[in-house]
C-alpha positions in Angstrom: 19.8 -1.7 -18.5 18.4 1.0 -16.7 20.2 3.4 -13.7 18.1 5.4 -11.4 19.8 8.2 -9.2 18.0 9.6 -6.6 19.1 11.2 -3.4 19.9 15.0 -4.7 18.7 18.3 -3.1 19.5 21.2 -1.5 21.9 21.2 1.3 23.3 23.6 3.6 27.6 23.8 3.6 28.5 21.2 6.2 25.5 19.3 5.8 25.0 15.4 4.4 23.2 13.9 1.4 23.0 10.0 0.8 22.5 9.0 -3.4 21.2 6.5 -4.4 21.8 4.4 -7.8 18.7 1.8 -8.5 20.1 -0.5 -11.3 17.7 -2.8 -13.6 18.8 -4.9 -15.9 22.0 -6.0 -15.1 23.2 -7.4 -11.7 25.6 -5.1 -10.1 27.8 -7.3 -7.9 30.3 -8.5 -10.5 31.0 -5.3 -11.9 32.8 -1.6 -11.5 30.4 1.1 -10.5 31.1 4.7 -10.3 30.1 8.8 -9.2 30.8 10.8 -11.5 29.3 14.6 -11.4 29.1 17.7 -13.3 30.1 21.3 -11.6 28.8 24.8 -13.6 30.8 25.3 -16.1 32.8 22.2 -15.9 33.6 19.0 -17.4 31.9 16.0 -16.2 34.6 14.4 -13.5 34.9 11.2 -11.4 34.6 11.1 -8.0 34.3 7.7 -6.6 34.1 4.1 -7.9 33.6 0.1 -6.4 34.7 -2.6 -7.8 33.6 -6.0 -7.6 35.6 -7.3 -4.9 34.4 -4.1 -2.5 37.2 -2.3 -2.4 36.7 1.9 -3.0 38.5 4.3 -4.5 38.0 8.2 -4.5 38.9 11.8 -6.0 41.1 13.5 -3.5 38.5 16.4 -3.6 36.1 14.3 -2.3 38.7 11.8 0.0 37.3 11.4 3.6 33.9 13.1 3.3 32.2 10.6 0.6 31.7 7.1 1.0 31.0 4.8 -1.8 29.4 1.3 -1.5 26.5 -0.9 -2.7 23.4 -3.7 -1.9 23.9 -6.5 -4.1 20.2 -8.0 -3.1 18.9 -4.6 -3.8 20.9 -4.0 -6.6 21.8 -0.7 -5.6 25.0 1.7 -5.5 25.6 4.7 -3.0 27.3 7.6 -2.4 27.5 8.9 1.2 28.1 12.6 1.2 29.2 14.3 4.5 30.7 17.6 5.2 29.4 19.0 2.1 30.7 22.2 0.5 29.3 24.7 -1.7 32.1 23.6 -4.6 30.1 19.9 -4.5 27.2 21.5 -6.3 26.9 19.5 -9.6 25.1 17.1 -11.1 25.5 13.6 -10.2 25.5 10.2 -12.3 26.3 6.8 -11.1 28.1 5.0 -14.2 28.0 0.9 -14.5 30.8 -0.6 -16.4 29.8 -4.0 -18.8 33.0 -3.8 -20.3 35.8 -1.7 -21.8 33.7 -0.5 -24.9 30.6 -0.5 -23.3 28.9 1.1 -20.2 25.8 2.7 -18.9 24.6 6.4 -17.2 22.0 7.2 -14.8 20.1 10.3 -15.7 21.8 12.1 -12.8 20.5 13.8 -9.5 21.2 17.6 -8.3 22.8 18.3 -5.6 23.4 21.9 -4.4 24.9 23.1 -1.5 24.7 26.4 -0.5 23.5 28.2 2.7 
């Protein structure tokens, strides 16, 4: 099983960035998928998450601004980011979830936002 973020870069405060999660291996549509990122200096921290029947679920940090969802014939998770602010700089990783002792990480994707 393999995860591919993609999607990161540098973005001005206010400004949106769409990531994307490229999943091999496994078929996506049966199973939980998350965000999770990385600030400086912080502990990695969940942000958003789908499960298999569609429905979302989000961080109150990020509540409103990000939108989470996913193409089951491309296999493929997203995060929508709008209204971005400098204090969303991290790193982010998409997180697929086989079971409760096992689950994969993508390599993660920069994003920085800063004017």
């Amino acid at each position: 099983v393999q995860l591919q973020a993609s999607g990161g870069g540098l973005v001005q405060p206010g400004g949106t960035l769409r990531l994307s999660c490229a999943v091999t291996g496994r078929r996506i549509s049966t199973k939980f998928m998350g965000w999770y990122r990385q600030r400086p200096g912080k502990e990695r921290e969940w942000v958003a998450r789908i499960i298999p029947n569609g429905s979302t679920d989000y961080a109150d940090s990020v509540k409103g601004r990000f939108t989470v969802s996913r193409d089951n014939a491309k296999n493929t998770l997203y995060l929508q980011m709008n209204s971005l602010k400098p204090d969303d700089t991290a790193i982010y990783y998409c997180n697929l979830v086989i079971s409760h002792n096992l689950d994969y990480w993508g390599k993660g994707t920069q994003v920085t936002v800063s004017s």
